[in-house]
C-alpha positions as protocol buffer text, in pm:
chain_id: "A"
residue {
  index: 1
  type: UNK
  ca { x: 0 y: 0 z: 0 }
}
residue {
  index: 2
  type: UNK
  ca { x: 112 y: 358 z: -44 }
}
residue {
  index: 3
  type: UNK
  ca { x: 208 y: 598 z: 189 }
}
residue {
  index: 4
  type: UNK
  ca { x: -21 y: 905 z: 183 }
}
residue {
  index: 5
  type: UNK
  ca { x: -8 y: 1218 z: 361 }
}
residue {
  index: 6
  type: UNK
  ca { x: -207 y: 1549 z: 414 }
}
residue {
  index: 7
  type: UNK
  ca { x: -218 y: 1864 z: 202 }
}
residue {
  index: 8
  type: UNK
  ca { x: -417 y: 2157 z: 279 }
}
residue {
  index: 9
  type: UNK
  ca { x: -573 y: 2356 z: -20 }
}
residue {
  index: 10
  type: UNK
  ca { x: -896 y: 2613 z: 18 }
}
residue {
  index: 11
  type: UNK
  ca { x: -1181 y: 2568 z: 36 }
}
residue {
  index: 12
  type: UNK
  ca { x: -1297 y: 2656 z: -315 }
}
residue {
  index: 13
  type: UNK
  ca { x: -1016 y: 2403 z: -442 }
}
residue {
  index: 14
  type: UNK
  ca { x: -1170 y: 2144 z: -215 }
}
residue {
  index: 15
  type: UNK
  ca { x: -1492 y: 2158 z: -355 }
}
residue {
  index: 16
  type: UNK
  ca { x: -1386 y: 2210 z: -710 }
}
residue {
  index: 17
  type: UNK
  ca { x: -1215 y: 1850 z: -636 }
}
residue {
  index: 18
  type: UNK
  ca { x: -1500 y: 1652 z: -480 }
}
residue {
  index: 19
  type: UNK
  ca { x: -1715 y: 1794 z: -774 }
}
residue {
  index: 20
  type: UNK
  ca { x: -1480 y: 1638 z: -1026 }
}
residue {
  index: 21
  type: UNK
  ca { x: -1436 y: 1335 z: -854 }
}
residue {
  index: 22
  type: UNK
  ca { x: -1819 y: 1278 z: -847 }
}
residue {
  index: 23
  type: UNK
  ca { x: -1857 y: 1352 z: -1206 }
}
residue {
  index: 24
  type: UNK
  ca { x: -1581 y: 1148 z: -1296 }
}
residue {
  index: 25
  type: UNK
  ca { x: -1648 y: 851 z: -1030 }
}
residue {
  index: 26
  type: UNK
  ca { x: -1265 y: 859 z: -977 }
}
residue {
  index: 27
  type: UNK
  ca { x: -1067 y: 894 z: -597 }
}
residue {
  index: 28
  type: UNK
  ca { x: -984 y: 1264 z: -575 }
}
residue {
  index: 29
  type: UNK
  ca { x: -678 y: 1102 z: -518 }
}
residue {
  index: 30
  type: UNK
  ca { x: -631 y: 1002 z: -865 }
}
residue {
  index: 31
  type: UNK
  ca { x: -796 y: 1292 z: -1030 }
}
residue {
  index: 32
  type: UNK
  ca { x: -507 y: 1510 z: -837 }
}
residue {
  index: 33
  type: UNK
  ca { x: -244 y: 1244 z: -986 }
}
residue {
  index: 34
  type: UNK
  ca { x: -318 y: 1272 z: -1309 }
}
residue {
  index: 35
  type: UNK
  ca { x: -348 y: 1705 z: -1294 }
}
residue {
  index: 36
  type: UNK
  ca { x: -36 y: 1699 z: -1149 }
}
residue {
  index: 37
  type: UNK
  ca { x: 159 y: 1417 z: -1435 }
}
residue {
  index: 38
  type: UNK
  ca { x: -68 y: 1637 z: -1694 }
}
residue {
  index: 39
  type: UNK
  ca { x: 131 y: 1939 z: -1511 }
}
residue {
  index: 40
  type: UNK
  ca { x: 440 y: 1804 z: -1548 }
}
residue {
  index: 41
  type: UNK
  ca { x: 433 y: 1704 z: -1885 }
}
residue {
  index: 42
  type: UNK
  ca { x: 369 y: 2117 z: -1971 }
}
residue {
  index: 43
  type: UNK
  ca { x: 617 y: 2230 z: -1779 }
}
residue {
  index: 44
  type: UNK
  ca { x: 860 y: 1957 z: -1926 }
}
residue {
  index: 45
  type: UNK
  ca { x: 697 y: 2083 z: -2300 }
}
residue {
  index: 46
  type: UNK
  ca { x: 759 y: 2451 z: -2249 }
}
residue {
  index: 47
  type: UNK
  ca { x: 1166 y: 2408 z: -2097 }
}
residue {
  index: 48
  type: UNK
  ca { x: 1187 y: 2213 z: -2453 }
}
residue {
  index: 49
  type: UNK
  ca { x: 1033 y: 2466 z: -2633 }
}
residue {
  index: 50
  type: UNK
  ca { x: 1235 y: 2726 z: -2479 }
}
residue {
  index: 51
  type: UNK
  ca { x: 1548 y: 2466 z: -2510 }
}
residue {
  index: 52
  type: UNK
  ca { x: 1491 y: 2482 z: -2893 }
}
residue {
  index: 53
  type: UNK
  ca { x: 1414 y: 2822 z: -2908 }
}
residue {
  index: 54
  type: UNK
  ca { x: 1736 y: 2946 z: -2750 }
}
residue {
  index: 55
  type: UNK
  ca { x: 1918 y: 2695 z: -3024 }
}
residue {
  index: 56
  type: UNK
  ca { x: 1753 y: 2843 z: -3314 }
}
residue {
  index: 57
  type: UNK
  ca { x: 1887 y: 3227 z: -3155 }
}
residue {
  index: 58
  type: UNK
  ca { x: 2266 y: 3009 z: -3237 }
}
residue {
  index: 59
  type: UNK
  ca { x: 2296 y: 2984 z: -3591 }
}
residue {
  index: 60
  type: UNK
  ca { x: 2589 y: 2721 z: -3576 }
}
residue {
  index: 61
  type: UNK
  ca { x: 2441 y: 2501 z: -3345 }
}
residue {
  index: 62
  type: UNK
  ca { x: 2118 y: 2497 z: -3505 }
}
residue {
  index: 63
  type: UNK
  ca { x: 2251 y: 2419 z: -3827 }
}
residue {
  index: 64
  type: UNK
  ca { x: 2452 y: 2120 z: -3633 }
}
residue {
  index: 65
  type: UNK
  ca { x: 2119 y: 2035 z: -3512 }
}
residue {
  index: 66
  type: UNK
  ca { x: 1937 y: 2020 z: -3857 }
}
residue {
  index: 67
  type: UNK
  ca { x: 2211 y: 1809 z: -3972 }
}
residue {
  index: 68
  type: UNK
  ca { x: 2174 y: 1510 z: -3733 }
}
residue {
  index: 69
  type: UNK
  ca { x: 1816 y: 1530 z: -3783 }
}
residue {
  index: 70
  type: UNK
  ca { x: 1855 y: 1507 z: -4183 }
}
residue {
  index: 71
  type: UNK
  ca { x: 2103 y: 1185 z: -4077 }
}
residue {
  index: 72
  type: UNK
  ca { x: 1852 y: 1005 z: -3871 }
}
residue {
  index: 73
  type: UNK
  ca { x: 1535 y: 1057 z: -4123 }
}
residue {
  index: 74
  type: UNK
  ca { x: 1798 y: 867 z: -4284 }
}
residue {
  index: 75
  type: UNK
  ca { x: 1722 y: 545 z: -4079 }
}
residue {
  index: 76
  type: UNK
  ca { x: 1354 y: 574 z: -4147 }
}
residue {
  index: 77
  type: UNK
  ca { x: 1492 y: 429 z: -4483 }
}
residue {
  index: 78
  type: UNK
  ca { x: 1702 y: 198 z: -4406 }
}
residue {
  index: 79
  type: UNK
  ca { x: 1430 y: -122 z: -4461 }
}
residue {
  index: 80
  type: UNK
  ca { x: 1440 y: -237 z: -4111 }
}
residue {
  index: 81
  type: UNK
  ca { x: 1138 y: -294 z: -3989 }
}
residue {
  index: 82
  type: UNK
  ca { x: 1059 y: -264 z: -3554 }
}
């Protein structure tokens, strides 16, 4: 079994959960779960994003980076199957 452990929120945050978990029929336990992987996986998409962008701003290195990419849509080719 899990370990668990308490975490205060307001009131209005509360409620806004136990509506959701009725609707759904889901644990507010797992509703809060999957908000906070759906969280992370933003945050995680907007570093890259800004990762890339900040490459693009380095002419050289993006170039260096269009160049591997050309090389691996080179495998897609290559007749091996998964």
């Amino acid at each position: 079994m899990n370990k668990t452990t308490t975490v205060r929120v307001d009131i209005e945050t509360y409620e806004g959960l136990k509506k959701l978990s009725r609707q759904l029929n889901q644990p507010m336990q797992k509703i809060i779960q999957e908000a906070l992987a759906g969280y992370k996986r933003k945050v995680l998409l907007s570093a890259t994003a800004e990762a890339f962008a900040a490459l693009r701003e380095k002419r050289e290195l993006w170039q260096e980076e269009i160049e591997e990419r050309q090389l691996w849509e080179s495998t897609l080719q290559d007749g091996i199957e998964k």
